[in-house]
C-alpha positions as CSV (number, residue, x, y, z in Angstrom):
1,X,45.4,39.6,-42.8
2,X,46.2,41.2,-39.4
3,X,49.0,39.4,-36.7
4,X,46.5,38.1,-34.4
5,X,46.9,36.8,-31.0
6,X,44.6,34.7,-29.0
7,X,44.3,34.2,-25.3
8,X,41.6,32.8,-23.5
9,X,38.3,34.1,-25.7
10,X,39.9,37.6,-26.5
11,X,41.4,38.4,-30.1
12,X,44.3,41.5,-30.0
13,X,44.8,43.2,-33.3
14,X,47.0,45.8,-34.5
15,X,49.3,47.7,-31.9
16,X,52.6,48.3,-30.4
17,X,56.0,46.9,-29.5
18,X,54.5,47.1,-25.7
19,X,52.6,43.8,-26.8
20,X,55.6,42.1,-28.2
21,X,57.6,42.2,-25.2
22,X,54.3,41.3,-22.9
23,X,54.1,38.7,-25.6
24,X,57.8,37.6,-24.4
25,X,56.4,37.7,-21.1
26,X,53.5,34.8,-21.9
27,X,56.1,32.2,-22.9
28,X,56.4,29.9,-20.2
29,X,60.0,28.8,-20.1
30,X,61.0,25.4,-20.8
31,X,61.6,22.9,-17.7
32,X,63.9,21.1,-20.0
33,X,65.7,23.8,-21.8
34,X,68.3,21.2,-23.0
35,X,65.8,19.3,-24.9
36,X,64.9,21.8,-26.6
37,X,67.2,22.2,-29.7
38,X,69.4,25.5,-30.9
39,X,67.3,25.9,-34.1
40,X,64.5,26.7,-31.7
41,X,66.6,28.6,-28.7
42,X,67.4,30.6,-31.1
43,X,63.7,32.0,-32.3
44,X,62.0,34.8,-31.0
45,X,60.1,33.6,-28.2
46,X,57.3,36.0,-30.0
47,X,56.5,32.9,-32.1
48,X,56.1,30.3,-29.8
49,X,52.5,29.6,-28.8
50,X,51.7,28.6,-25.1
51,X,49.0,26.2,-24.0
52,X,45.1,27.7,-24.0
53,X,46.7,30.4,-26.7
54,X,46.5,31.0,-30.7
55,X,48.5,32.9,-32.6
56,X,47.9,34.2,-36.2
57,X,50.7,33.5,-38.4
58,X,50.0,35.0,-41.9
59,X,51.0,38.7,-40.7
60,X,53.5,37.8,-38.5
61,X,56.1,41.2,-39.3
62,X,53.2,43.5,-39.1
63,X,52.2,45.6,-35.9
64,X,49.9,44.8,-32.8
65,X,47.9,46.3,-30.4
66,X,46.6,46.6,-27.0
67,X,48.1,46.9,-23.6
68,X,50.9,44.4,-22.0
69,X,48.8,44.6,-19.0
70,X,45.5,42.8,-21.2
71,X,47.8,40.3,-22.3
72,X,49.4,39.2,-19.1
73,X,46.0,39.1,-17.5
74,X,44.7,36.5,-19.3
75,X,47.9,34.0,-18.9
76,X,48.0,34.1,-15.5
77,X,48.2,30.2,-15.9
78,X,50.6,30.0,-19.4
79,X,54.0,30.1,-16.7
80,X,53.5,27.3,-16.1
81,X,52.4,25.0,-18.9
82,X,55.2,23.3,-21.6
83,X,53.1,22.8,-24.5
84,X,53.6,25.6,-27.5
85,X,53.4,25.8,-31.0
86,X,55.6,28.3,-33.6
87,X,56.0,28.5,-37.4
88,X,59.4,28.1,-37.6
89,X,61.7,30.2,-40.1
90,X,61.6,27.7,-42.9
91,X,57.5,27.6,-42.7
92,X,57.1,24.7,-40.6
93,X,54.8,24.5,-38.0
94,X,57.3,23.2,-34.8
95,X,55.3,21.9,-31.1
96,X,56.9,21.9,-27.9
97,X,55.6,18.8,-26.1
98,X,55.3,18.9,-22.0
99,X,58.4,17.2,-21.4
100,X,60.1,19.9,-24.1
101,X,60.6,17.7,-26.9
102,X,60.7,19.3,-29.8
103,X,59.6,18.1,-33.6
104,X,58.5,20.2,-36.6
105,X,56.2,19.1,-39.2
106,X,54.8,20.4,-42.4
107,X,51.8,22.2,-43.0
108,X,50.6,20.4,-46.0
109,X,51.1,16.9,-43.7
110,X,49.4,18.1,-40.9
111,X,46.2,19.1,-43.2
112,X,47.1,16.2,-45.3
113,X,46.4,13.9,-41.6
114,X,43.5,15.9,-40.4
115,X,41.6,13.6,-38.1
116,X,37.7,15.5,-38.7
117,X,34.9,13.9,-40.1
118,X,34.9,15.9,-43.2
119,X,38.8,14.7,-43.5
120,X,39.1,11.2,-42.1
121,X,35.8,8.6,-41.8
122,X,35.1,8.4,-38.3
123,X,34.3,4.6,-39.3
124,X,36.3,3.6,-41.9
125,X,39.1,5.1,-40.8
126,X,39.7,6.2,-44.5
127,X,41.1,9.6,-45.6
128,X,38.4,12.0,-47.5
129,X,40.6,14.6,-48.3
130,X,41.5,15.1,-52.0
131,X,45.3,15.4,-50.7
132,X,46.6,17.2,-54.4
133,X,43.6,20.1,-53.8
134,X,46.3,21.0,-51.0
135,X,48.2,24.2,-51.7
136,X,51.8,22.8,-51.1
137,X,53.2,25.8,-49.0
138,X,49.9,25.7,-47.1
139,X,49.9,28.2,-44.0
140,X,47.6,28.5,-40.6
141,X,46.2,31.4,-39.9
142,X,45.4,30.6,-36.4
143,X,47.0,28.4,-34.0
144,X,45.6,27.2,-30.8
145,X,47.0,25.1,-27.9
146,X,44.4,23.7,-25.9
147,X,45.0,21.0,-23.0
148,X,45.7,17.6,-25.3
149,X,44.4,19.6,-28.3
150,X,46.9,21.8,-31.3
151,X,43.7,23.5,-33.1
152,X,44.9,25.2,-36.2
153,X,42.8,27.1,-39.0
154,X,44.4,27.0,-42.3
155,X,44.7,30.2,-44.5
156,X,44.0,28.6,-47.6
157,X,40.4,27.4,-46.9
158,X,39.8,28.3,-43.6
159,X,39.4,24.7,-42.2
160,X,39.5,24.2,-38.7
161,X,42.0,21.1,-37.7
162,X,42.1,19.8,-34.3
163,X,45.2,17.2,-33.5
164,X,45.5,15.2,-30.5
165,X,48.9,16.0,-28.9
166,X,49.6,12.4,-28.3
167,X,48.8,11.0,-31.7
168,X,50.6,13.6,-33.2
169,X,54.0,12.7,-30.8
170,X,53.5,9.1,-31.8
171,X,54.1,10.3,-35.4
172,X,56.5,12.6,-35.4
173,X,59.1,12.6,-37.8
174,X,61.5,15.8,-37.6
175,X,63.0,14.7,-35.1
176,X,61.2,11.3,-34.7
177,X,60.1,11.6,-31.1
178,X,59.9,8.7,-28.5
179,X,55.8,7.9,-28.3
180,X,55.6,6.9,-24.5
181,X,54.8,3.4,-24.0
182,X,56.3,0.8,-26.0
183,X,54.0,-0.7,-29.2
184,X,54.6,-3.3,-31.0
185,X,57.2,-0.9,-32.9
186,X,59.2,-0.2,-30.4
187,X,58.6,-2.7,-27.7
188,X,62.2,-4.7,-27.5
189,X,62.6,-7.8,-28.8
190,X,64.4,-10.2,-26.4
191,X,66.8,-12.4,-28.0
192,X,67.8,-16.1,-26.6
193,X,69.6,-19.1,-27.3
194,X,69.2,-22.6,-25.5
195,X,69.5,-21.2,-21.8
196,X,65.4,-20.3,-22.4
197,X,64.5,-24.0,-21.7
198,X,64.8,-23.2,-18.2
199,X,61.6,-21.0,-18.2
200,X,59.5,-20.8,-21.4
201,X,57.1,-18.7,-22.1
202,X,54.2,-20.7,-21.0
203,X,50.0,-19.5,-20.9
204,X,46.9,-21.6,-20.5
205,X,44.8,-22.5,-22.5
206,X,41.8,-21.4,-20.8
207,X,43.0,-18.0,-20.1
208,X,43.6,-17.7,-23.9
209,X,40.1,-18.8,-25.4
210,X,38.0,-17.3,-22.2
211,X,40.0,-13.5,-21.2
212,X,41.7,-10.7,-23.1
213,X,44.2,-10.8,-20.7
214,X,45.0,-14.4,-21.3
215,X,45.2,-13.7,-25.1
216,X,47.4,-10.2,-25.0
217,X,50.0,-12.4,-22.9
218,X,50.1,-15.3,-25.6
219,X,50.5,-12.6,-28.2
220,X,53.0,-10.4,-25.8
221,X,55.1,-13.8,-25.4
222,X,55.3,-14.1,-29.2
223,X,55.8,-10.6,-30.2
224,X,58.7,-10.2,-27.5
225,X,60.3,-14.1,-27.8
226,X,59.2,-14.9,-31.3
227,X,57.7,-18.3,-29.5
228,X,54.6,-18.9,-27.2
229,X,53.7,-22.0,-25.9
230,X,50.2,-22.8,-24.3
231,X,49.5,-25.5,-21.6
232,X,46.0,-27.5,-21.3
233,X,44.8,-27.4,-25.1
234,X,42.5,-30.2,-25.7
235,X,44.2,-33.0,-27.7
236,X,41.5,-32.6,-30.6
237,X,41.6,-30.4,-34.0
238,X,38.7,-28.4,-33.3
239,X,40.3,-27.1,-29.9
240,X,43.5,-26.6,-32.1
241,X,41.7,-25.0,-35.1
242,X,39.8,-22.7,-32.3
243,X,43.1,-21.7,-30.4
244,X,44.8,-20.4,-33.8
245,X,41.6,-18.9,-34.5
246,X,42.1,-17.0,-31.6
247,X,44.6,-14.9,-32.8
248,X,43.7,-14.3,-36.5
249,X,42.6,-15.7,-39.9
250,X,44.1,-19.0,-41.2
251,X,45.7,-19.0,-43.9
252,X,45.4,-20.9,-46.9
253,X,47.9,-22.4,-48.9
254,X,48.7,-25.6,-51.1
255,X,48.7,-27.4,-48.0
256,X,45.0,-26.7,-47.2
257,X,44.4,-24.2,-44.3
258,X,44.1,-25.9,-41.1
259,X,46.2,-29.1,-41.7
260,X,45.7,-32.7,-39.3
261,X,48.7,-35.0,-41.2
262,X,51.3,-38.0,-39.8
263,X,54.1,-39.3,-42.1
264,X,52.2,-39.9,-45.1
265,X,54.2,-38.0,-48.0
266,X,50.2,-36.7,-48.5
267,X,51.7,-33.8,-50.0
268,X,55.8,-33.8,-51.4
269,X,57.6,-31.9,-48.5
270,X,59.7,-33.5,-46.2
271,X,57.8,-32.8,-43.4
272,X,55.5,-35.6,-44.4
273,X,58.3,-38.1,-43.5
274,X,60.4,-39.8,-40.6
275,X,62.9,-37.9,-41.7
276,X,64.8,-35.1,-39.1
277,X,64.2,-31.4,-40.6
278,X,67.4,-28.9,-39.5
279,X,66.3,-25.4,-38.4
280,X,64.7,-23.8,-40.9
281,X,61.5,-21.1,-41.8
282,X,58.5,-21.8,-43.5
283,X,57.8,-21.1,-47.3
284,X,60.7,-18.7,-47.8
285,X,58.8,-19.7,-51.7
286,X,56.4,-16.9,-51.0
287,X,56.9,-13.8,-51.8
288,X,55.3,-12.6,-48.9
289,X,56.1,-16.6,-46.4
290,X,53.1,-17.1,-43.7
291,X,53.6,-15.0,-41.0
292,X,53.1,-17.5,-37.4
293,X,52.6,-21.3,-37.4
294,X,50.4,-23.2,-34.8
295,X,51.7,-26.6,-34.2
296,X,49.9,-29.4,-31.4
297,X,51.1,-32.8,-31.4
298,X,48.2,-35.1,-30.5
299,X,49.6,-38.3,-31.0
300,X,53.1,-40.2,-30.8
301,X,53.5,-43.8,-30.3
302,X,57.3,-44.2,-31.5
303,X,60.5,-42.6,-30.2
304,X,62.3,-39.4,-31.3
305,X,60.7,-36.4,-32.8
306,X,61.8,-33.8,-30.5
307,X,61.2,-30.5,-32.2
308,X,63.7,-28.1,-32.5
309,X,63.6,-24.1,-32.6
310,X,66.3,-21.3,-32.9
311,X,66.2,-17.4,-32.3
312,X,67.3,-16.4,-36.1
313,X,67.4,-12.7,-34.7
314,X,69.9,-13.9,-31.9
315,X,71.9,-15.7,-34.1
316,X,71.6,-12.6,-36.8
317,X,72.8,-10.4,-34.2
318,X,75.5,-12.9,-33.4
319,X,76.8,-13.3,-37.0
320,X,76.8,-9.3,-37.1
321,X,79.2,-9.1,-33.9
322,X,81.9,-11.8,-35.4
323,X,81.0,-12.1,-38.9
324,X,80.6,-8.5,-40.2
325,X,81.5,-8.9,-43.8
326,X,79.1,-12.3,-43.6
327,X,76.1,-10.4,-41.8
328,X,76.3,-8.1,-44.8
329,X,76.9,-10.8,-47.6
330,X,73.6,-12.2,-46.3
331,X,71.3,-9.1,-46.0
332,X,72.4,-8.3,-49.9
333,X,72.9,-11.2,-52.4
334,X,69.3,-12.2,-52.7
335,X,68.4,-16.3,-53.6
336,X,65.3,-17.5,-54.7
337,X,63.3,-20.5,-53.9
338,X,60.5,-23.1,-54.9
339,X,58.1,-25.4,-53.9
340,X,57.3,-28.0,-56.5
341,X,57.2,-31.3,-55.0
342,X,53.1,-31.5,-55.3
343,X,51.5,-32.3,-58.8
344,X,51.0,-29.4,-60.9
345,X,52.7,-27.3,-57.9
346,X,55.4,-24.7,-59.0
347,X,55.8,-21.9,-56.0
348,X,58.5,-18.8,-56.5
349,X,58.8,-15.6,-55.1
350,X,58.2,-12.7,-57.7
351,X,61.3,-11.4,-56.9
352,X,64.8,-12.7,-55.3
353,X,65.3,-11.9,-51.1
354,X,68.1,-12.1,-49.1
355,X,68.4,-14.5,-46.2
356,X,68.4,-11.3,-44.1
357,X,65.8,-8.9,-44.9
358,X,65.7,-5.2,-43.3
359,X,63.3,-2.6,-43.3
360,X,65.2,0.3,-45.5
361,X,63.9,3.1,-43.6
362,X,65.4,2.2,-40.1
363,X,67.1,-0.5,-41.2
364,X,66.4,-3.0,-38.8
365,X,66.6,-6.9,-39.2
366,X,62.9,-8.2,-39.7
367,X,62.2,-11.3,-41.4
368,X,64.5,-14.2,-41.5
369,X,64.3,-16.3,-44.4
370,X,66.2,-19.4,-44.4
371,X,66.0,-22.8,-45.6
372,X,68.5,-24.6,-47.2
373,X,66.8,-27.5,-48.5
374,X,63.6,-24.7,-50.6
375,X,66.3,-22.9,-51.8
376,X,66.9,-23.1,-55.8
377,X,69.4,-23.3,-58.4
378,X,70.9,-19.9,-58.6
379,X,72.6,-18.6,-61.9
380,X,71.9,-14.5,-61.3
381,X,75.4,-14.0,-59.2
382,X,78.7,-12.9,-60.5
383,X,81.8,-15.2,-59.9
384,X,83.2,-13.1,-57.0
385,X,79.5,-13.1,-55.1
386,X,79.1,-17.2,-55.7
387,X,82.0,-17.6,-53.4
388,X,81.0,-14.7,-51.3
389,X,77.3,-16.6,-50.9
390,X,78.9,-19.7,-49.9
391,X,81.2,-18.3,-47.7
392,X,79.2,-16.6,-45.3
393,X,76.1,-19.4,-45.8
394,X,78.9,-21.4,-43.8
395,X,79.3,-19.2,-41.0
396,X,75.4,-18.6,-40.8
397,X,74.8,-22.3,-40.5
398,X,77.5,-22.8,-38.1
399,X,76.1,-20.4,-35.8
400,X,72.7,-21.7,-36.6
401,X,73.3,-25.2,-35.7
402,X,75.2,-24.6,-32.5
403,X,74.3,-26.1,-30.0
404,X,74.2,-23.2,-27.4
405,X,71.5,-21.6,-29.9
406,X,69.0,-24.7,-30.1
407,X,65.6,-24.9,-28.2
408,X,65.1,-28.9,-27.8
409,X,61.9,-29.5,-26.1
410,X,59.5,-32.7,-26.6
411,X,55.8,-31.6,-28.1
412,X,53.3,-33.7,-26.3
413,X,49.5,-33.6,-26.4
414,X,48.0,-30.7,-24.6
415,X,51.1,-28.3,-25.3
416,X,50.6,-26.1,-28.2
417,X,53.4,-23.6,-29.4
418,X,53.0,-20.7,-31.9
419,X,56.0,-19.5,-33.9
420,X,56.9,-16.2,-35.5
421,X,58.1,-17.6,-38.5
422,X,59.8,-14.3,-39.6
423,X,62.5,-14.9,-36.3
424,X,62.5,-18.0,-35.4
425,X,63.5,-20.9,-37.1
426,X,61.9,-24.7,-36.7
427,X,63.2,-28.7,-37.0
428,X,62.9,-31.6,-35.3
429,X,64.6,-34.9,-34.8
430,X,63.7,-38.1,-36.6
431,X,61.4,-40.5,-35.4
432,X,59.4,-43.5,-35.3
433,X,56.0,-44.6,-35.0
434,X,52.7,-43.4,-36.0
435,X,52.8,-38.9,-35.5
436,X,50.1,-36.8,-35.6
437,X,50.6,-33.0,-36.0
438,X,48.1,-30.4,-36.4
439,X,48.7,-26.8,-37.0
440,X,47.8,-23.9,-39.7
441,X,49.5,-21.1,-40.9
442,X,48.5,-17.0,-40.2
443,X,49.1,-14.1,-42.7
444,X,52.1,-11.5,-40.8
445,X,49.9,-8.6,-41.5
446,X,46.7,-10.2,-39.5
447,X,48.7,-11.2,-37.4
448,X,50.3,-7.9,-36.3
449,X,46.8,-6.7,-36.8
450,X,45.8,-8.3,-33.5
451,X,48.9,-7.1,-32.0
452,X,48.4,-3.3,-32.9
453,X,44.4,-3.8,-31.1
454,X,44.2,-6.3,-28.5
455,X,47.4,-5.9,-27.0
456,X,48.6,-2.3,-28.2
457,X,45.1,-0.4,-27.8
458,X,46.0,0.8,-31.3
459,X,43.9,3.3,-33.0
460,X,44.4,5.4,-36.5
């Protein structure tokens, strides 16, 4: 196949070393030239691609033709546009973004993620492709940047794949590019300790259940704090059950889905008492524990009871900055745990986790799973690590229980408060009198579901 360049509507075969250095002449130089790394600085700027252009790759050593004067004619525009595309010298396909970010990317993942209808269900959002029918060194022949739009036709089959520039920034991955706007990803977490009584993160309940906007702040508040409280709830289950509702799917679990209980011992957890519960997280039993849990007090006619919550990513980062060796003893030994206080109830993870679980590809903190009184006999360890476990448990519950890290705030009918029980941690005081809680538990993946549509705008 002939080196062909596109401009505009015209093809240019064959020809002369005049084109190359008009060619030269198209390339719109970079407004950031330091973001652009020396791996590409140091290519021929006959390979890069400018925006509204195409350029046939499968030739690219053979000759061209027609006249410098044809080709600068029809890029009277391409000075000053950023976007471009290359092959690069080791085959992959590398995109100049308008700010002059730079990322490279494969060409068997970028057919592998074509977005057509023939390739991806428009409403499914499933893949069609067969992805091992795709040659593994698969080549374009013809590239084409146009606007918001990398077009590309592939050599092997001569599909046509059109990728959004935007969607394909977002999912970069050589370098990792940032994707603009902060998702759910990438949006920071803010960590606190007890100074956050002075201004909660408070939204009404009728904003909630009756706007968009009212639910993507409650679900902002919780993804950024790890706690969202909500003013004005109607002291009855149903207006409980219909608030948690609100944000996802409840979950069901040996405790029935949404649960209405007082200090009853109805089911063998010492929730179901008087008794005061230290901070804690829920069902660290699970192999995969409930993601958020709705609490609503509706009634109290004793004393005590305050409830209790900590920042487990604050305190994580904490132990981290004065505890190393601890931080580290924590995110590694793994424990198990169980839940058997029910009749014919025995609940264990399939497999053992640490108290401080990271995600091994950027290896950031994102579940904390603590709670002293689930956890179970342990016999896995050599003698060296049982000290080791003990050791730094100590300076984790230190920091845990200090007072400059505790949330004490008094529940009261009409408040309602949702918990991200992969971060923050939950007790309360003990008490007296007749208590009645309602609540239910939500699945992390539904959960982030909502996040990733209603208040990211995320699409596949």
């Amino acid at each position: 196949m002939a080196l062909r360049i596109r401009i505009g509507t015209a093809v240019y075969r064959q020809g002369s070393a005049r084109v190359l250095k008009a060619c030269r002449r198209v390339q719109p130089s970079s407004p950031h030239p330091r973001a652009v790394p020396a791996f590409v600085a140091a290519l021929s700027p006959t390979r890069k691609l400018a925006s509204s252009q195409s350029f046939s790759v499968a030739a690219a050593a053979r000759s061209l033709s027609t006249s410098s004067a044809a080709v600068s004619r029809n890029n009277t525009a391409g000075e000053s546009v950023g976007v471009s595309a290359w092959v690069d010298s080791d085959s992959t396909i590398a995109v100049r973004f308008p700010d002059g970010a730079v990322s490279r990317f494969h060409g068997i993942w970028l057919r592998d993620h074509c977005r057509c209808p023939s390739c991806f269900h428009p409403v499914t959002k499933q893949r069609l492709i067969d992805t091992s029918s795709i040659p593994l060194n698969i080549k374009p022949a013809v590239m084409t940047v146009e606007q918001t739009k990398l077009k590309i036709e592939w050599e092997a089959d001569k599909h046509q794949s059109t990728v959004d520039l935007d969607w394909l920034r977002t999912n970069s991955y050589a370098p990792k590019l940032p994707a603009g706007p902060a998702v759910a990803a990438t949006r920071p977490k803010r960590l606190w300790d007890a100074s956050i009584a002075d201004k909660l993160p408070v939204v009404q309940y009728a904003d909630v259940m009756n706007s968009e906007e009212g639910l993507r702040a409650w679900l902002a508040d919780i993804d950024v704090y790890g706690i969202g409280f909500v003013d004005g709830v109607p002291a009855t289950p149903k207006a409980t059950e219909e608030l948690g509702r609100r944000v996802s799917f409840i979950r069901e679990t040996h405790y029935g889905g949404f649960w209405d209980f007082s200090a009853n011992l109805e089911h063998g957890d010492t929730a179901y008492t008087q008794l005061g519960l230290p901070a804690h997280t829920d069902t660290t039993y699970f192999t995969d524990p409930i993601g958020l849990q709705l609490f609503h007090l509706l009634e109290h006619t004793g004393k005590g009871g305050e409830s209790l919550y900590v920042d487990g990513f604050h305190v994580a980062e904490k132990l981290r900055e004065t505890h190393p060796w601890s931080y580290n003893i924590l995110s590694t030994l793994r424990m198990s745990a169980h839940s058997a206080g029910d009749k014919n109830t025995l609940i264990e993870p399939s497999i053992k986790f640490p108290i401080l679980n990271h995600d091994p590809v950027t290896n950031k903190l994102y579940q904390v799973r603590f709670n002293n009184d689930d956890r179970s006999v342990f016999s896995h360890l050599r003698p060296t690590e049982v000290k080791d476990f003990y050791a730094a448990l100590k300076e984790w519950t230190t920091l845990v229980r200090s007072p400059t890290n505790e949330l004490w705030t008094q529940l009261r009918p009409g408040r309602a408060v949702m918990v991200d029980n992969w971060r923050v941690l939950h007790g309360r005081a003990p008490f007296t009198g007749h208590r009645r809680l309602t609540g239910c538990y939500h699945n992390w993946d539904d959960y982030r579901s909502r996040v990733s549509t209603v208040l990211d705008k995320k699409t596949m």
